[in-house]
C-alpha positions, 0 to 999 in steps of 0.5 A: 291857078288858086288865084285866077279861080278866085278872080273868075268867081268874082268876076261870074258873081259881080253882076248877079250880086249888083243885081239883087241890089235891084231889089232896093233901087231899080238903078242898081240893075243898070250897073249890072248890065255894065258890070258884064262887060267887066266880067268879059274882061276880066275872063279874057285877062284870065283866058290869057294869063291861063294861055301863059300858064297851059299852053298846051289845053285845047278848050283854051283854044276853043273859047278864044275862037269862039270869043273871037266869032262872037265879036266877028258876027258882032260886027257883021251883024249888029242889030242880030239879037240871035248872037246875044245867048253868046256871052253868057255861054262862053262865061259858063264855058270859061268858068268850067276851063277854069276850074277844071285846070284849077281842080287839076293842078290841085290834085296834082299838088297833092301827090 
């Protein structure tokens, strides 16, 4: 779990961190906007391999519908800008799954 919690941070902070290249050129800021997508990826790969890992946590559960519903209503309603505070949403959302599995297991690793 150590690693997929690293992994996700990795994958919260890419974007933000080509971003404050932006500072210097304003290209980088393009390739911060692509660098989401791989977030996106990246957090379903790891929503996956945490299935694998806990099968049994619901908030695993509810991210992956909601993820599914957003690229549902995507489909459904392309040019509906209401649909866009979705992503970021379910970033934080995955990003507290993560680290409250990873907090569990290293507590449960203590003992």
């Amino acid at each position: 779990m150590k690693y997929i919690y690293r992994i996700n941070i990795f994958a919260v902070t890419l974007p933000f961190a080509i971003a404050t290249l932006g500072v210097f050129n304003q290209d980088f800021l393009i390739f911060a906007l692509l660098s989401t997508m791989v977030t996106g990826g990246l957090q379903v790969l790891l929503a996956i391999i945490s299935f694998y890992k806990n099968p049994k946590e619901v908030h695993l559960y509810i991210y992956s519908t909601l993820t599914i519903l957003f690229f549902l209503l995507c489909k459904l309603y392309p040019n509906n800008e209401a649909i866009l505070f979705l992503p970021p949403a379910l970033a934080i959302y995955h990003f507290n799954i993560i680290r409250t599995l990873y907090k569990r297991e290293k507590k449960k690793n203590e003992f």
